[in-house]
TORVEX-260577 format. One record per residue: residue number from 1; x, y, z of N, C-alpha, C, O, CB in turn. Coordinates in nm, 2 decimals. Glycine has a CB too. Example, Ala and Ser with C-alpha at 12.3 -4.5 7.8 and 13.67 -1.06 7.14 Angstrom:
2
<zalo k="1" n_px="1.32" n_py="-0.57" n_pz="0.78" ca_px="1.23" ca_py="-0.45" ca_pz="0.78" c_px="1.32" c_py="-0.33" c_pz="0.78" o_px="1.42" o_py="-0.33" o_pz="0.85" cb_px="1.13" cb_py="-0.45" cb_pz="0.90"/>
<zalo k="2" n_px="1.28" n_py="-0.22" n_pz="0.71" ca_px="1.37" ca_py="-0.11" ca_pz="0.71" c_px="1.29" c_py="0.00" c_pz="0.79" o_px="1.34" o_py="0.11" o_pz="0.80" cb_px="1.41" cb_py="-0.06" cb_pz="0.57"/>
This chain:
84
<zalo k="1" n_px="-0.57" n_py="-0.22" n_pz="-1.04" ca_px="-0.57" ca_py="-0.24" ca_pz="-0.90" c_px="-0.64" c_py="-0.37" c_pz="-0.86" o_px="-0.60" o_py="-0.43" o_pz="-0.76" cb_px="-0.64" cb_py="-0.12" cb_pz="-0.83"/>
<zalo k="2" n_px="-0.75" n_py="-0.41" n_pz="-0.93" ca_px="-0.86" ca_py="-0.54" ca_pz="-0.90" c_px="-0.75" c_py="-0.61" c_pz="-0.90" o_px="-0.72" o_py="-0.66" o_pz="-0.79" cb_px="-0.99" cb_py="-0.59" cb_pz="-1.00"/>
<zalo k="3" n_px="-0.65" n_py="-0.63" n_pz="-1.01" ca_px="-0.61" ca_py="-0.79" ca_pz="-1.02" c_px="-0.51" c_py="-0.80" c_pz="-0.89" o_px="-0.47" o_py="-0.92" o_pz="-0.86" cb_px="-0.53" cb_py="-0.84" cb_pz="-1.18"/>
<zalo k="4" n_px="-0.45" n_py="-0.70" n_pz="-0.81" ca_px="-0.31" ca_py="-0.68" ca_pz="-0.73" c_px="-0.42" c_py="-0.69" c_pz="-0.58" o_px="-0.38" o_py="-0.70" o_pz="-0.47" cb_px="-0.21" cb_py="-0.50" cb_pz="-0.77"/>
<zalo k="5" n_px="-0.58" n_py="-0.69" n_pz="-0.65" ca_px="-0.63" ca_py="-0.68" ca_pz="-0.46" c_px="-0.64" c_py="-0.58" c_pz="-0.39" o_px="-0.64" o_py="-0.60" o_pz="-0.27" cb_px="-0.54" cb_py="-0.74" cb_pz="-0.37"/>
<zalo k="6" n_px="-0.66" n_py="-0.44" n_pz="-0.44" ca_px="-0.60" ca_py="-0.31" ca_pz="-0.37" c_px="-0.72" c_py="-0.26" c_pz="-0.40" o_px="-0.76" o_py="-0.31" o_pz="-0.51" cb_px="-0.46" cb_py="-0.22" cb_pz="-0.42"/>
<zalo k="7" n_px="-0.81" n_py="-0.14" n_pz="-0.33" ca_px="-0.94" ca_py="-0.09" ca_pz="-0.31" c_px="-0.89" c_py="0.06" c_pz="-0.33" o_px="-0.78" o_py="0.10" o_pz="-0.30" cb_px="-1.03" cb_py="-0.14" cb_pz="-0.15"/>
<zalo k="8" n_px="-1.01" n_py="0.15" n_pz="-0.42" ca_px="-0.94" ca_py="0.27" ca_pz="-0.36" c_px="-0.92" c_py="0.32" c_pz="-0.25" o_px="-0.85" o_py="0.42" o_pz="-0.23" cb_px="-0.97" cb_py="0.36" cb_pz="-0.40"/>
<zalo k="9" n_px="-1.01" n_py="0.23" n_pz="-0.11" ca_px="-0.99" ca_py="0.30" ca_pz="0.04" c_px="-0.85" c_py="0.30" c_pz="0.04" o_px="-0.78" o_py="0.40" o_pz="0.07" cb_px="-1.05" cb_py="0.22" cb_pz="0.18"/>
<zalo k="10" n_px="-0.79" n_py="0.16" n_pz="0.00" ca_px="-0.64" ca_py="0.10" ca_pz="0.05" c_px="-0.55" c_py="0.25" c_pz="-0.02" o_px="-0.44" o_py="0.31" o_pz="0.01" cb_px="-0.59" cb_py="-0.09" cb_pz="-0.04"/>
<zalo k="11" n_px="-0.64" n_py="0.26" n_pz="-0.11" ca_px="-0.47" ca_py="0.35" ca_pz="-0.19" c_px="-0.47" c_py="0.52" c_pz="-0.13" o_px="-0.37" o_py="0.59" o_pz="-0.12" cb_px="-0.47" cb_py="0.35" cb_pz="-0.44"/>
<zalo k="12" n_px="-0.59" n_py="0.56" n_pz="-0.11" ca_px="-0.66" ca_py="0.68" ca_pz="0.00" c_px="-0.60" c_py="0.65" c_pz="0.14" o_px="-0.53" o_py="0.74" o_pz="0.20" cb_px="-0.86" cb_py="0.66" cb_pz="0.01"/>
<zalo k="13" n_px="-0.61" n_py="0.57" n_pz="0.18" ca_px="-0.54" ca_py="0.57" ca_pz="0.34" c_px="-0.41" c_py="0.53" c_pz="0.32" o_px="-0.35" o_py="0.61" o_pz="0.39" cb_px="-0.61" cb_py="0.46" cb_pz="0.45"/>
<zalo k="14" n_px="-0.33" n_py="0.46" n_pz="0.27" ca_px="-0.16" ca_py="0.45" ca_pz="0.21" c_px="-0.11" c_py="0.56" c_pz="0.22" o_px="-0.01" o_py="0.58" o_pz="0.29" cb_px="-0.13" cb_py="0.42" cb_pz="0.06"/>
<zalo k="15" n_px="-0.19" n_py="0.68" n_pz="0.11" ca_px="-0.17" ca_py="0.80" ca_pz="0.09" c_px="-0.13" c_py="0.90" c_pz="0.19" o_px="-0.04" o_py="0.99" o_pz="0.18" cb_px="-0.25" cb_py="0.82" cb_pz="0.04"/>
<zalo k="16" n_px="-0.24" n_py="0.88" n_pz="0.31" ca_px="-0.30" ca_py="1.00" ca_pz="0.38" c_px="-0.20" c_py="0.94" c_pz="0.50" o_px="-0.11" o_py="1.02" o_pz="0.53" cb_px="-0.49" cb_py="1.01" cb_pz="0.40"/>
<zalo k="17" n_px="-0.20" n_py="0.84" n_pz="0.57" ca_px="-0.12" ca_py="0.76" ca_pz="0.67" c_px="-0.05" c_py="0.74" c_pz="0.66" o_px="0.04" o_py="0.79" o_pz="0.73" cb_px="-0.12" cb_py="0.68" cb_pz="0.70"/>
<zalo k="18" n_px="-0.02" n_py="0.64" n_pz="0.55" ca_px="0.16" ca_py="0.54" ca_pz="0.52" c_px="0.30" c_py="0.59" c_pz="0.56" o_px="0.33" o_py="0.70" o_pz="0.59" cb_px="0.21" cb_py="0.51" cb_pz="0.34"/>
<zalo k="19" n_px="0.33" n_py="0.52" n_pz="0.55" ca_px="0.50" ca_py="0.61" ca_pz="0.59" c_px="0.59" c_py="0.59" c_pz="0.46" o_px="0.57" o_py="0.50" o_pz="0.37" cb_px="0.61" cb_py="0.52" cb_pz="0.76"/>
<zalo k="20" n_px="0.70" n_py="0.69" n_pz="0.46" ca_px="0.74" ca_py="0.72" ca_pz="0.35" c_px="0.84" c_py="0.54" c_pz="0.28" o_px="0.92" o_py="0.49" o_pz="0.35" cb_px="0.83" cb_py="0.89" cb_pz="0.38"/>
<zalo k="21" n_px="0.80" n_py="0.48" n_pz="0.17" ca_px="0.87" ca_py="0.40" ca_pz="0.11" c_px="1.02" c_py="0.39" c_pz="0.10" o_px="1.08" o_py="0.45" o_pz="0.01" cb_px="0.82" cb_py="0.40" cb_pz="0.02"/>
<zalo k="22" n_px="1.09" n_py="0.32" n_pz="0.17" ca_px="1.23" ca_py="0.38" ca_pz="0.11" c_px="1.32" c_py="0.31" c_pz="0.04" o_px="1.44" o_py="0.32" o_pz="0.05" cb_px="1.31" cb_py="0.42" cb_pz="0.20"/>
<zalo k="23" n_px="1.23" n_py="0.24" n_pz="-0.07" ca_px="1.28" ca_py="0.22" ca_pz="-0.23" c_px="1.24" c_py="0.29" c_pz="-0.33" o_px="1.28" o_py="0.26" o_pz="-0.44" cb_px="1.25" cb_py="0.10" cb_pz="-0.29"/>
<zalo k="24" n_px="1.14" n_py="0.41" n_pz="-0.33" ca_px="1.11" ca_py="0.53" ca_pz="-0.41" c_px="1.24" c_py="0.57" c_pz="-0.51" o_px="1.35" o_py="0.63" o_pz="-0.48" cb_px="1.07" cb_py="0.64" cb_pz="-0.31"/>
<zalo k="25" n_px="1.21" n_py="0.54" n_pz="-0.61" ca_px="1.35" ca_py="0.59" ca_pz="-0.68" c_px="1.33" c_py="0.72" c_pz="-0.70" o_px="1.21" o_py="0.77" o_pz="-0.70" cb_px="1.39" cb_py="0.51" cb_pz="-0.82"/>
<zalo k="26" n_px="1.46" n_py="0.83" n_pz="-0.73" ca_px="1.46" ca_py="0.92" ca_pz="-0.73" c_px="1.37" c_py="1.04" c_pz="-0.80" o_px="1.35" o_py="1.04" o_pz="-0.92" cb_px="1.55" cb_py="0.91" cb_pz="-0.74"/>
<zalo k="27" n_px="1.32" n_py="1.12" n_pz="-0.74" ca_px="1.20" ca_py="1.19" ca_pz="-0.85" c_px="1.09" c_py="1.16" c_pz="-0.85" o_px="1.01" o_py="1.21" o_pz="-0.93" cb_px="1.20" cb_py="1.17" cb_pz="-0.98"/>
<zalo k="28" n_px="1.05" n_py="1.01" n_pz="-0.71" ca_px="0.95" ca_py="0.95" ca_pz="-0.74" c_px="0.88" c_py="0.97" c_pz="-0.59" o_px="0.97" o_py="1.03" o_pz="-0.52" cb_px="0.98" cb_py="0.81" cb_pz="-0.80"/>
<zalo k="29" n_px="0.75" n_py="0.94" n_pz="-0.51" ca_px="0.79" ca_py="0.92" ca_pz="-0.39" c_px="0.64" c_py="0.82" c_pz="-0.36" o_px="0.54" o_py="0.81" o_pz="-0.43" cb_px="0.82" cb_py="1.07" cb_pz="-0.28"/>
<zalo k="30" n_px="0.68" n_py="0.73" n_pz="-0.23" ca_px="0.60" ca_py="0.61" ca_pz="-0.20" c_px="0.56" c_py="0.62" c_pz="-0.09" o_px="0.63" o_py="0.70" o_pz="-0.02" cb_px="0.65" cb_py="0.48" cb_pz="-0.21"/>
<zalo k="31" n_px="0.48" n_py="0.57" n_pz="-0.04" ca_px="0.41" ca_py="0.53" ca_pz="0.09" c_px="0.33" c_py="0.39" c_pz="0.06" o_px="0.28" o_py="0.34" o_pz="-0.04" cb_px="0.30" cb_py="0.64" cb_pz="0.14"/>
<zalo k="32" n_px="0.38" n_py="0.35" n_pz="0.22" ca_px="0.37" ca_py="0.20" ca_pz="0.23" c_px="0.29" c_py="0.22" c_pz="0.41" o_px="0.32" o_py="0.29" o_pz="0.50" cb_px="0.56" cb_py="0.11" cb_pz="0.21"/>
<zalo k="33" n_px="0.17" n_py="0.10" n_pz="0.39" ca_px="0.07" ca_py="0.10" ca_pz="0.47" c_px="0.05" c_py="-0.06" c_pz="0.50" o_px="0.07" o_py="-0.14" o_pz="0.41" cb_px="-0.06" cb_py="0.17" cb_pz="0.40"/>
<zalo k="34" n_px="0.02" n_py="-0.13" n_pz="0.67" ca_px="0.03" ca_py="-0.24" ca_pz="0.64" c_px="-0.16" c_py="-0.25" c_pz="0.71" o_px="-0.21" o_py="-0.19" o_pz="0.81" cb_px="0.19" cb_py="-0.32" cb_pz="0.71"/>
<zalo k="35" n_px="-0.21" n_py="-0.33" n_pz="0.63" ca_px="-0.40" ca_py="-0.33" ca_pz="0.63" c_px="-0.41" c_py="-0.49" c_pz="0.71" o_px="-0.39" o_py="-0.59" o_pz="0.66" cb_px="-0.51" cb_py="-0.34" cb_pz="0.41"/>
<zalo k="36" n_px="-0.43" n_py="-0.47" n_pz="0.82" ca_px="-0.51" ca_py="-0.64" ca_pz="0.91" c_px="-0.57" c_py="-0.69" c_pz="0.79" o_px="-0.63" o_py="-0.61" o_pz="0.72" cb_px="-0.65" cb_py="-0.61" cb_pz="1.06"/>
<zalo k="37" n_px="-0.58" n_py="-0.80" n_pz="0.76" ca_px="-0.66" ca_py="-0.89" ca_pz="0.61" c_px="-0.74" c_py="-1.03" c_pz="0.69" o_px="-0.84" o_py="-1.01" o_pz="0.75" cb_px="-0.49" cb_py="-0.98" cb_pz="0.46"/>
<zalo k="38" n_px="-0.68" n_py="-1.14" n_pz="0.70" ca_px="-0.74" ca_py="-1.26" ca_pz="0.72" c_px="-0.85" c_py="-1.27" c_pz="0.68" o_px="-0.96" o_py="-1.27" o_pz="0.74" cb_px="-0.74" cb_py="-1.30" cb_pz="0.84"/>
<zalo k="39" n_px="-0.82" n_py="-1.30" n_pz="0.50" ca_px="-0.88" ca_py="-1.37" ca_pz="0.41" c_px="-0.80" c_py="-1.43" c_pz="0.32" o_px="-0.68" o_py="-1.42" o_pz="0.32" cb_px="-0.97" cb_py="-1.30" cb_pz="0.35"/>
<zalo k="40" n_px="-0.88" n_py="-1.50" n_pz="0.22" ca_px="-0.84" ca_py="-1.54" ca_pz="0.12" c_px="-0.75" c_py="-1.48" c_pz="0.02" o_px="-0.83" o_py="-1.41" o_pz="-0.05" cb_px="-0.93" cb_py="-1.57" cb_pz="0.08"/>
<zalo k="41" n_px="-0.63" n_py="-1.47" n_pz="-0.03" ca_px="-0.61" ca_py="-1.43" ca_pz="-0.14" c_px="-0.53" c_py="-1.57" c_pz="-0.24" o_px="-0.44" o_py="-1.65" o_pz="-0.20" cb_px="-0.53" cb_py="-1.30" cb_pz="-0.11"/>
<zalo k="42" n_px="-0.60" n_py="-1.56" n_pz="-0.37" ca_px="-0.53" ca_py="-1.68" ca_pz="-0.43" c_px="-0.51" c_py="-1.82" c_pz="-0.40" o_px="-0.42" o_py="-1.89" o_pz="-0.42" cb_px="-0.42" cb_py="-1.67" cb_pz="-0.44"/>
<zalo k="43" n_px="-0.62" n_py="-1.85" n_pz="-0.35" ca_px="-0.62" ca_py="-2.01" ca_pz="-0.24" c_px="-0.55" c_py="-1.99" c_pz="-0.10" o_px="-0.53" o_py="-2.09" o_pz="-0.03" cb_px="-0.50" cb_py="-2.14" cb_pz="-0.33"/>
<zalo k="44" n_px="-0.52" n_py="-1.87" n_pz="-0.06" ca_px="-0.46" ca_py="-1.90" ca_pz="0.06" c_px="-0.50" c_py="-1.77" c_pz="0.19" o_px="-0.55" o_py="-1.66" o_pz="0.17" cb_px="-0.28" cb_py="-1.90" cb_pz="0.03"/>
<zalo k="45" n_px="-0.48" n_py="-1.82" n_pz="0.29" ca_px="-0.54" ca_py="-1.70" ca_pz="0.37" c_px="-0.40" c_py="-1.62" c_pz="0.45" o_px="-0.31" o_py="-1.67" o_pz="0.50" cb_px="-0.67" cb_py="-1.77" cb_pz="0.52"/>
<zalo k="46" n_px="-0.43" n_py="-1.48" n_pz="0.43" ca_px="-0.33" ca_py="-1.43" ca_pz="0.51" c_px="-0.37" c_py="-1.33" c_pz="0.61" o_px="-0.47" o_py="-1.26" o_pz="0.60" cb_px="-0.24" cb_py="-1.40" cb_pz="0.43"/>
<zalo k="47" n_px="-0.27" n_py="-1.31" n_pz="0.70" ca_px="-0.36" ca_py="-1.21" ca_pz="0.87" c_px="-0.28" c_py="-1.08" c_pz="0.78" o_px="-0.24" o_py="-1.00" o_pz="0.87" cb_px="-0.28" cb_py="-1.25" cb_pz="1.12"/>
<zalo k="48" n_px="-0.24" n_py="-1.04" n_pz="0.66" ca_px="-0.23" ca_py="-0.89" ca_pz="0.64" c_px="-0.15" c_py="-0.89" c_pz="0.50" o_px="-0.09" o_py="-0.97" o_pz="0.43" cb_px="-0.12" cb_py="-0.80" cb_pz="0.78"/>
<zalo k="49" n_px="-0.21" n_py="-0.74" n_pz="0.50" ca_px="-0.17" ca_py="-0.70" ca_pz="0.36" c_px="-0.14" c_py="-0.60" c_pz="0.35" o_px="-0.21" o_py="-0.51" o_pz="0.40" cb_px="-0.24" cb_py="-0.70" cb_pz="0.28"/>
<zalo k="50" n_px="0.03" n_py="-0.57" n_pz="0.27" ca_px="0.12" ca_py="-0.41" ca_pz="0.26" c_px="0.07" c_py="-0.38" c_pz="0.13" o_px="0.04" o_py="-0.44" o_pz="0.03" cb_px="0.32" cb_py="-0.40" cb_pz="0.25"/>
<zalo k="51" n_px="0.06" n_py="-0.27" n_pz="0.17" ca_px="0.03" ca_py="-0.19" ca_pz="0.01" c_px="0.14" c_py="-0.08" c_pz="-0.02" o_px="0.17" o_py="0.00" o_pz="0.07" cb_px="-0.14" cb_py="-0.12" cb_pz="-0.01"/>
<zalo k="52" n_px="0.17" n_py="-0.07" n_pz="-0.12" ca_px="0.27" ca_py="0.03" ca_pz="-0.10" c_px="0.22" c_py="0.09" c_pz="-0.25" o_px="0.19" o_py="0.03" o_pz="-0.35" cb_px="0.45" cb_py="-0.04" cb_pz="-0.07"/>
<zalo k="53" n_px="0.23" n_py="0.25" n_pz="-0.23" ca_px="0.17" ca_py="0.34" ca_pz="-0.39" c_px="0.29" c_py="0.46" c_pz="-0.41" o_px="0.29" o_py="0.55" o_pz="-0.34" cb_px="-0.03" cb_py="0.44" cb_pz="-0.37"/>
<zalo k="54" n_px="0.36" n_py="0.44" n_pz="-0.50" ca_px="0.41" ca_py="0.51" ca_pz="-0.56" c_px="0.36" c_py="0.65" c_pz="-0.69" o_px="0.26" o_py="0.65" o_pz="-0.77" cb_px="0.48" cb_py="0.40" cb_pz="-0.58"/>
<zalo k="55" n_px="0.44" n_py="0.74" n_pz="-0.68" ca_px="0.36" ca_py="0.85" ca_pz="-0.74" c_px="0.47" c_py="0.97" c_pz="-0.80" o_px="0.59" o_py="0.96" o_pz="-0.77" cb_px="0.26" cb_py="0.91" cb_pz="-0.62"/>
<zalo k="56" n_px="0.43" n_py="1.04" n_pz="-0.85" ca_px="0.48" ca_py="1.15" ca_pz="-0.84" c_px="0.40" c_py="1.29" c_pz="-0.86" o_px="0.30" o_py="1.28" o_pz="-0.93" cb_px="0.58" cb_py="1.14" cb_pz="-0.92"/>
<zalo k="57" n_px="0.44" n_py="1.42" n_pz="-0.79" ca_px="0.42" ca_py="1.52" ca_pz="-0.81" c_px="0.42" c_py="1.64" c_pz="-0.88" o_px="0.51" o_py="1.71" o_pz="-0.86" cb_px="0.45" cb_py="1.52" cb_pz="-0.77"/>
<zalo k="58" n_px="0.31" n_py="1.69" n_pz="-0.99" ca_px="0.35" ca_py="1.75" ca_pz="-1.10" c_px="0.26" c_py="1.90" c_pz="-1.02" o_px="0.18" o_py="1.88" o_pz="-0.94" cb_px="0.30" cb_py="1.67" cb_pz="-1.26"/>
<zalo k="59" n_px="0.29" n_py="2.03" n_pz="-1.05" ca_px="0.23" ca_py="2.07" ca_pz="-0.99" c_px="0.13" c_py="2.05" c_pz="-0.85" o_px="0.17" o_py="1.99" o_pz="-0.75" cb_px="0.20" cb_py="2.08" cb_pz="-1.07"/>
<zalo k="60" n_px="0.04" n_py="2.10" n_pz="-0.86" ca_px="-0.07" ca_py="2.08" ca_pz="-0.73" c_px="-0.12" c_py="1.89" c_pz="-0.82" o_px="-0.21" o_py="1.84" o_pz="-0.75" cb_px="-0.26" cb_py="2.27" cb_pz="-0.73"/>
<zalo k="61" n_px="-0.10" n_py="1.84" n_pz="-0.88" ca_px="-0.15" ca_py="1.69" ca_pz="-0.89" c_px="-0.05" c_py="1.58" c_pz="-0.83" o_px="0.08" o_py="1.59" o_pz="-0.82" cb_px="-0.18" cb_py="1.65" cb_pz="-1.05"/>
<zalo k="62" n_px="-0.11" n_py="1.47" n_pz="-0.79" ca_px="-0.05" ca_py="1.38" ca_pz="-0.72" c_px="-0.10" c_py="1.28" c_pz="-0.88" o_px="-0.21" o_py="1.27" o_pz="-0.93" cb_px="-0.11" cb_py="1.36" cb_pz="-0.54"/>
<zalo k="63" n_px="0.06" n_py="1.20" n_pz="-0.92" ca_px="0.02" ca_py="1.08" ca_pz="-1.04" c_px="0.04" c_py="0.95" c_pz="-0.96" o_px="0.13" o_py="0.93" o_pz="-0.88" cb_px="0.12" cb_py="1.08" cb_pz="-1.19"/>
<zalo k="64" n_px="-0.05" n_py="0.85" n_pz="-0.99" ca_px="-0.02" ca_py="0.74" ca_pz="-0.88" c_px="0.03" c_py="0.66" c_pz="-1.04" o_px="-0.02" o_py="0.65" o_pz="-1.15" cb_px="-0.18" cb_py="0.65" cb_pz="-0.75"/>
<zalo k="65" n_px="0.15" n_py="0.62" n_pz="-1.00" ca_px="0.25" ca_py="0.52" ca_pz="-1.12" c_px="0.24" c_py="0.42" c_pz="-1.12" o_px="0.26" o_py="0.36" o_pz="-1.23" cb_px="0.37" cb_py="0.51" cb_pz="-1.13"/>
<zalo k="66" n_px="0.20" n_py="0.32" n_pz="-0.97" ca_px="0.19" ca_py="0.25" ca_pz="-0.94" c_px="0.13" c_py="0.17" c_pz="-0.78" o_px="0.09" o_py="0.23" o_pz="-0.68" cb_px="0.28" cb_py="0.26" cb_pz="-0.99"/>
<zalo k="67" n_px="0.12" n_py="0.04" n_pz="-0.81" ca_px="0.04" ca_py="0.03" ca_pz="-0.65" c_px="0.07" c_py="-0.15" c_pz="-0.67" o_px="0.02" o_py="-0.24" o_pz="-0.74" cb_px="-0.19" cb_py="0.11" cb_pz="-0.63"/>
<zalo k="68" n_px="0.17" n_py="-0.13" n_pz="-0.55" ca_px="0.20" ca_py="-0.31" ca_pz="-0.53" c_px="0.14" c_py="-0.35" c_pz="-0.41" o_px="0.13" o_py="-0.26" o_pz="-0.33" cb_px="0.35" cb_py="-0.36" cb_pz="-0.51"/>
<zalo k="69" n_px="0.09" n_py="-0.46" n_pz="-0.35" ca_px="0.05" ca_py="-0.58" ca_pz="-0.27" c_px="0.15" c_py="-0.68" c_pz="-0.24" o_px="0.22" o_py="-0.73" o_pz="-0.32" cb_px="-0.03" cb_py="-0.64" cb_pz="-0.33"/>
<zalo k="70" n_px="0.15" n_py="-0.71" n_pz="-0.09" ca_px="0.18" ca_py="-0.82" ca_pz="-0.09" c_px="0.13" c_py="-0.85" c_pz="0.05" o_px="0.11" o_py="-0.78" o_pz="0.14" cb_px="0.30" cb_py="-0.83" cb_pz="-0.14"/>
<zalo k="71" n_px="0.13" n_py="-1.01" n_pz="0.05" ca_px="0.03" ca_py="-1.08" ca_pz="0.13" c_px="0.10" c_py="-1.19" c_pz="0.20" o_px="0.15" o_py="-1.29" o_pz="0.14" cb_px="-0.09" cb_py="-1.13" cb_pz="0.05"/>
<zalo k="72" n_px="0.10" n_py="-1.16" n_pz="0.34" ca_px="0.16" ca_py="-1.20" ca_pz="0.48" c_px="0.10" c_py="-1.21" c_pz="0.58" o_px="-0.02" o_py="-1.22" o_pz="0.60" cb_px="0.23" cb_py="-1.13" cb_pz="0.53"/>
<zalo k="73" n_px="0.26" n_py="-1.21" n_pz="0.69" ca_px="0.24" ca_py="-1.17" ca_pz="0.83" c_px="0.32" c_py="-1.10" c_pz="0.86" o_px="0.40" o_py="-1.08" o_pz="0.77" cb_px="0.22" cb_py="-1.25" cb_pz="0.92"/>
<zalo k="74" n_px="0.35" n_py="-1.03" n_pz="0.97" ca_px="0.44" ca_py="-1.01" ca_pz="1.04" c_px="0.53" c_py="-0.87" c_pz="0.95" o_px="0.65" o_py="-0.85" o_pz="0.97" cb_px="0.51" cb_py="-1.15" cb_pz="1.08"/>
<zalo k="75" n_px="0.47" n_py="-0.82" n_pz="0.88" ca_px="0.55" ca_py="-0.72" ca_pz="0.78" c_px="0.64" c_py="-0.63" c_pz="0.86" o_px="0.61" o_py="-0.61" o_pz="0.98" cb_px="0.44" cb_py="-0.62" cb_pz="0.69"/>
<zalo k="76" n_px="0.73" n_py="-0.58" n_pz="0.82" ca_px="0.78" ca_py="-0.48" ca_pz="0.92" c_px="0.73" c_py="-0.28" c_pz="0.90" o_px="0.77" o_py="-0.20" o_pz="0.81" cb_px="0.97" cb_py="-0.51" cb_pz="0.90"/>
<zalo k="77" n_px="0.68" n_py="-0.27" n_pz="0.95" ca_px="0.58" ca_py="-0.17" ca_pz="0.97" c_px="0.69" c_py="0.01" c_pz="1.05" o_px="0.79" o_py="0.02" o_pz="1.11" cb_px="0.43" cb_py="-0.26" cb_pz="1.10"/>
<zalo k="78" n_px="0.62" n_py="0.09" n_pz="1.01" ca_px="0.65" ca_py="0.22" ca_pz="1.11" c_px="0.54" c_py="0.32" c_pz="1.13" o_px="0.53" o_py="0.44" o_pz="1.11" cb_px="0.78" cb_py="0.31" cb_pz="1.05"/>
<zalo k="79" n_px="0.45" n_py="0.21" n_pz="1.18" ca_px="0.24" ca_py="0.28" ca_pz="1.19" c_px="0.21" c_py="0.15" c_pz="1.24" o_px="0.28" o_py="0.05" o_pz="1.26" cb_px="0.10" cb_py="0.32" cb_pz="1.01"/>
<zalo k="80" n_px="0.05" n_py="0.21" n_pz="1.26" ca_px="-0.08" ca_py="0.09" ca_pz="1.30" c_px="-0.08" c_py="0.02" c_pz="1.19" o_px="0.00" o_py="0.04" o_pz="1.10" cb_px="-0.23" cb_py="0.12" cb_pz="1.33"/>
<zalo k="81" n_px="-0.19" n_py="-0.07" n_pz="1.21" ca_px="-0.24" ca_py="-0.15" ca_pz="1.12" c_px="-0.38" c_py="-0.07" c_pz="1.11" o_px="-0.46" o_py="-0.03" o_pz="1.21" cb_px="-0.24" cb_py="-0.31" cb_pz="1.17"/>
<zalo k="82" n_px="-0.40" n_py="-0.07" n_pz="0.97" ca_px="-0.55" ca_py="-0.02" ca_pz="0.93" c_px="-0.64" c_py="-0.14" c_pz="0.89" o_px="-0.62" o_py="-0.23" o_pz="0.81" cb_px="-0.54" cb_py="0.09" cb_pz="0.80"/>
<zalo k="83" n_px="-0.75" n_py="-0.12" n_pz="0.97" ca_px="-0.90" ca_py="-0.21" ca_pz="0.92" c_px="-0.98" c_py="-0.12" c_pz="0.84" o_px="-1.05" o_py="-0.02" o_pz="0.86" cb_px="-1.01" cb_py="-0.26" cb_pz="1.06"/>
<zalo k="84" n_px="-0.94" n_py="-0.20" n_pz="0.72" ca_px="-1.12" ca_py="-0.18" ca_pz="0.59" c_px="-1.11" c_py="-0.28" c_pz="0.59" o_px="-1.19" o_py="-0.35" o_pz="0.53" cb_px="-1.16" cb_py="-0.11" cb_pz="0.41"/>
């Protein structure tokens, strides 16, 4: 998660908020969250950051498979913007 930039708040509120991903491949399912940023990432500053966490459901556990970033503006969203 450190090297992609993603906190566990980010992947806790994705979770609990986000709206459902709709490149989840089958069997799988995602939520995608867009976080107000204007900072640095990688030499550059950007006003926001999508996080999107992918998972699946085994029983009562939730497996997180995965957790991408990416760093913008203007993302196209279906929610607020969350501040951490």
């Amino acid at each position: 998660m450190i090297e992609r930039g993603v906190t566990l708040d980010e992947i806790n509120a994705t979770l609990k908020d986000g709206w459902l991903a709709k490149d989840a491949k089958q069997g799988t399912y995602g939520k995608v969250w867009v976080f107000a940023y204007g900072r640095e990432w990688i030499g550059r500053v950007f006003a926001e950051k999508e996080v999107s966490v992918y998972y699946k459901l085994e029983g009562d556990n939730l497996i997180v498979l995965t957790v991408k970033a990416r760093y913008g503006d203007n993302f196209e969203r279906d929610g607020n913007i969350h501040e951490i």
